[in-house]
LUMDREN-300096 format. One record per atom (N, C-alpha, C): x, y, z; residue in one letter. Coordinates in steps of 0.02 Angstrom, whole numbers, plus 50000, padded with zeros to 5 digits. Example, Ala and Ser with C-alpha at 12.3 -4.5 7.8 and 13.67 -1.06 7.14 Angstrom:
BEGIN
506604971650390a506154977550390a506604983550390a506424988850354s506844994750357s506455000250394s
END
This chain:
BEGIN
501105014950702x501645019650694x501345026350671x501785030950690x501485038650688x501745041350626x501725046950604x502015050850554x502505052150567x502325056750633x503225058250670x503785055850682x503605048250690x504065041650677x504235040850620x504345042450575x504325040150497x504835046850482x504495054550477x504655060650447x505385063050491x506005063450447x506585064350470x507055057650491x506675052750470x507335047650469x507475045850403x508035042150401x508355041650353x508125035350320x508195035550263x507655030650202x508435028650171x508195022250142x508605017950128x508185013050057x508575012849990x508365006449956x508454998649983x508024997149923x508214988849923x508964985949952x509354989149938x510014985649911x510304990249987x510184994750012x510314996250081x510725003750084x510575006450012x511015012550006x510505018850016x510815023550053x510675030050074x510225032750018x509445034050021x509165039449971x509275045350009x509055046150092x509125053950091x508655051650166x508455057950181x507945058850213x507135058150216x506605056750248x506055057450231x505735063050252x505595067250196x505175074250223x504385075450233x504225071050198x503365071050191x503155063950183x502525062450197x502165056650192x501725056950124x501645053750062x500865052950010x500505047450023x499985047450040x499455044450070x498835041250017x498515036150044x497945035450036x497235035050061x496845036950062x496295034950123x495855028750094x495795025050158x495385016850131x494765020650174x494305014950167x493675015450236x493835016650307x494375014250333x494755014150395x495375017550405x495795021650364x496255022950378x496545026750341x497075030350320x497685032350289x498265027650262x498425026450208x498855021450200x499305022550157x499925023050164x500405027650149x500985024650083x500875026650015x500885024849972x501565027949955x501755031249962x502475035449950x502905038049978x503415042049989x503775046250035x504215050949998x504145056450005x504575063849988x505205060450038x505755061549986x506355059250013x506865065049973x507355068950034x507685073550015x508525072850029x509075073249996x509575070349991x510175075750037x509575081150033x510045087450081x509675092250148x509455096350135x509075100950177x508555096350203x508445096850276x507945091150305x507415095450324x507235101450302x506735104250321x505915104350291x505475105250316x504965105050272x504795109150222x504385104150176x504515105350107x503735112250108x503265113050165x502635116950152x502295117650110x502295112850063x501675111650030x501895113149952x502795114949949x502835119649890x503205112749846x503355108449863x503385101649801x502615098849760x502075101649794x501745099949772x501415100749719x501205095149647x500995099549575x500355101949600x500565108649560x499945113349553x499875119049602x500385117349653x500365122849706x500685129449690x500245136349685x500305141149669x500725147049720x501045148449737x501315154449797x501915159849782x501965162549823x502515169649833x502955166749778x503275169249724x503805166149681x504295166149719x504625171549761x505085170949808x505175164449866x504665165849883x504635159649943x504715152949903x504265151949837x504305147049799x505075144649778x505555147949742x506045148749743x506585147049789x506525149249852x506985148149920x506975140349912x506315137049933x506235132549956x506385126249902x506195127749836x506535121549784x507305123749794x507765127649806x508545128149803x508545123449862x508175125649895x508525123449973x508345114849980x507685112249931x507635105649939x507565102149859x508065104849816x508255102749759x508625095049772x508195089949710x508555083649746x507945078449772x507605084649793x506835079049829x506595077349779x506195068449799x506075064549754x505535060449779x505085058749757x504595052649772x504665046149774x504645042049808x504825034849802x504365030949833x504095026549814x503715021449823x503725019649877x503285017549945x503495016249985x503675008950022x503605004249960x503724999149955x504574996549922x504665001849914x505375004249891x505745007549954x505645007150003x506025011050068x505915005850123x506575007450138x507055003550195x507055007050226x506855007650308x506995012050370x507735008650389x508085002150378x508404999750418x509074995550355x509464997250350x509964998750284x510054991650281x509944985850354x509984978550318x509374976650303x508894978250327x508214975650317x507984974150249x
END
């Protein structure tokens, strides 16, 4: 499965209730691969987040600004904690 498959569908808990959207992938790298440990999940605006959820990321205060209003709400969740499929 791709990223692109994953980023913009809708994420779901345990119990089968709506978190939001998935905006970003958090990753791991093994010897072989990428292995994907988390998911930026946003409850409103489905757009990308550009790098500006991220701690420590420094930029335009303005642009900085726009983009937490506009994806206020985004949250990290385990990705062992996400349901692509609300009965699953």
């Amino acid at each position: 499965m791709r990223a692109s498959d994953l980023i913009g569908r809708q994420a779901y808990d345990r119990g089968g209730r709506p978190l939001g959207r998935i905006t970003e992938l958090l990753t791991t790298p093994t010897d072989e691969c990428y292995v994907v440990r988390a998911a930026l999940v946003t409850p409103g605006h489905e757009g990308r987040l550009m790098g500006y959820s991220r701690p420590g990321f420094d930029g335009p205060w303005l642009i900085q600004r726009i983009v937490e209003l506009l994806n206020r709400g985004t949250h990290e969740v385990a990705w062992e904690d996400i349901r692509l499929d609300p009965g699953a």
